[in-house]
C-alpha positions in Angstrom: 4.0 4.8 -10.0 6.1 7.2 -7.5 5.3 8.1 -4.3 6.0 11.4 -4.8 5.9 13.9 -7.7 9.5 15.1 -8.6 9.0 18.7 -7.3 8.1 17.6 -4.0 10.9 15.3 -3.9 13.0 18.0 -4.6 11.2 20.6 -2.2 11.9 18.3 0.4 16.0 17.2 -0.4 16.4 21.7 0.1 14.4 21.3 2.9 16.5 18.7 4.4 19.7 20.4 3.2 18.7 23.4 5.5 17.3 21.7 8.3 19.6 18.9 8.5 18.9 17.9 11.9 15.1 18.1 11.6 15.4 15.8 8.6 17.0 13.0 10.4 15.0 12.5 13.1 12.2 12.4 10.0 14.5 9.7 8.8 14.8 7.7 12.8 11.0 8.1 13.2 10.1 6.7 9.8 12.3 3.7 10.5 10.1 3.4 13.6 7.2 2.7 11.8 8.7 0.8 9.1 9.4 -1.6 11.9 5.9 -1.3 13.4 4.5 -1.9 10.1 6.7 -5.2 9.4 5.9 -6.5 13.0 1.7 -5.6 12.1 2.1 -7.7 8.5 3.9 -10.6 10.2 1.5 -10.7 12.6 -1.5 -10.4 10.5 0.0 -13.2 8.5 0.3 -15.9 11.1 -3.3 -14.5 12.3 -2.5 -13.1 15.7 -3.5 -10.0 16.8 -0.5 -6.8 16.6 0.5 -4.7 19.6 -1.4 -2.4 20.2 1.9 0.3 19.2 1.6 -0.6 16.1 -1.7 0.0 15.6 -1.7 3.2 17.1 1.2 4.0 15.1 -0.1 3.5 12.0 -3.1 5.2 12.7 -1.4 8.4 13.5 0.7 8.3 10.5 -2.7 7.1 8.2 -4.3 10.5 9.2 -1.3 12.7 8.5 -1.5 10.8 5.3 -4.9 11.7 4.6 -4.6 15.5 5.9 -1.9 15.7 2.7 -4.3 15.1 0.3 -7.2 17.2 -1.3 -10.6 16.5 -3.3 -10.5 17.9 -7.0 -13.1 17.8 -8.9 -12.3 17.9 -12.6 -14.0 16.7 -15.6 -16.7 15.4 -14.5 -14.4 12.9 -11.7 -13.6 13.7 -8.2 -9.6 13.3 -8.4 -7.2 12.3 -5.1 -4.3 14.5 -5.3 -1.7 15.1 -3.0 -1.5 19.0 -1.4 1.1 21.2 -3.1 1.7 22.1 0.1 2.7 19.2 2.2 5.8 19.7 2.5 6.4 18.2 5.8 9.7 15.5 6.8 7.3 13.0 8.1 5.2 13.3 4.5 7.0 10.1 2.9 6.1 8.1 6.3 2.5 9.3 5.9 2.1 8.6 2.6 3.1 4.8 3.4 1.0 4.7 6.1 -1.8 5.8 3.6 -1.6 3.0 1.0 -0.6 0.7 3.8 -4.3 1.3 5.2 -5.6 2.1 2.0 -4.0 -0.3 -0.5 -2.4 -3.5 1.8 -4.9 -4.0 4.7 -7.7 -4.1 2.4 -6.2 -7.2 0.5 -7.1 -10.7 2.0 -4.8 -11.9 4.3 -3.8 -14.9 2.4 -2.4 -12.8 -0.1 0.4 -11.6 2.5 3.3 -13.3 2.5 6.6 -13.7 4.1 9.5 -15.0 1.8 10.7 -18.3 2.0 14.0 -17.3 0.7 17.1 -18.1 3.1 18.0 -15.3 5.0 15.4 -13.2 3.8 12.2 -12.0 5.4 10.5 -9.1 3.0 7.2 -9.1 3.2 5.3 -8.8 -0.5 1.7 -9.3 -1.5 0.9 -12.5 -3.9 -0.6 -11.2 -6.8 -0.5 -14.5 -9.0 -3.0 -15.9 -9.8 -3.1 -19.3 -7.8 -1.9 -17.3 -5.0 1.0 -20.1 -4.0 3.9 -17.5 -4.9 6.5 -18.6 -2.0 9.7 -15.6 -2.8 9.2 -11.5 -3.1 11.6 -11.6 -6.2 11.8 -14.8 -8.6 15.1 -13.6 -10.2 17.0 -13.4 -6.4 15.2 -15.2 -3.7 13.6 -18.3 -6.0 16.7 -18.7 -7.9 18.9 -18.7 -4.8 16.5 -21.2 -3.8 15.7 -23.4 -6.7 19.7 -23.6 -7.6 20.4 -24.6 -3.6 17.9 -27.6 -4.2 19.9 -28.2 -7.3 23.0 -28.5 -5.7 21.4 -30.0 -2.9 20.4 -33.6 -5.5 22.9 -33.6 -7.2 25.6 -34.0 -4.0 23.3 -36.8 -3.4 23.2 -38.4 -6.5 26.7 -38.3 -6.9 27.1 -39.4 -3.5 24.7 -42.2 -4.2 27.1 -43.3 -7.3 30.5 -44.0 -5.3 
């Protein structure tokens, strides 16, 4: 699933083609709350409470986020979509602020997770089912670890022969 449909995606790169300026200080604030957001999941993680920043960060980008969207009513089913006329730089930072509140904070906490890999620190949501998933990625964080620990015994079992 996309964030965005293609036509906005591409309404947006002419946008930012013309107002080039405009769409990198989009870019800076977005990475703003990117970091606010990583700072609130860590935090909700090891169960203390987030700066208040954060909070109030993500709240303001959770309501442009819900300002993009309409109500449809269509066959019978009230529909979700996203305005054909949100067209704004800070849309894709909304929009993550959205499903962050709408999709992430809902989850239980002990689903949150920080990866154990070595030197990284992505944040992912533990969908398996015994929730005791330990990397975001299998094939790059848990076989960088798994073939470490390898290494790891068998340095000491050959050490342990000599």
């Amino acid at each position: 699933m996309h964030l965005l449909p293609e036509r906005i995606l591409c309404a947006l790169a002419k946008k930012a083609r013309a107002e080039p300026r405009a769409a990198a200080l989009a870019l800076a604030r977005a990475k703003v709350l990117r970091e606010a957001l990583f700072e609130l999941v860590t935090r909700i993680i090891s169960r203390s409470a987030p700066p208040k920043r954060a909070l109030v960060l993500l709240h303001r980008y959770w309501i442009a986020g819900i300002k993009a969207h309409e109500l449809r009513f269509d066959d019978g089913r009230v529909f979700v979509n996203l305005r054909n006329d949100a067209l704004e730089f800070d849309l894709i930072a909304s929009l993550i602020a959205y499903r962050m509140v709408e999709q992430v904070l809902s989850l239980p906490t002990e689903r949150l997770h920080i990866c154990q890999g070595s030197n990284c620190s992505w944040v992912f949501i533990d969908s398996s089912k015994a929730g005791r998933r330990r990397w975001c990625d299998m094939a790059v964080c848990g076989n960088a670890a798994k073939s470490r620990r390898f290494q790891e015994r068998l340095r000491r079992w050959r050490g342990a022969r000599h």
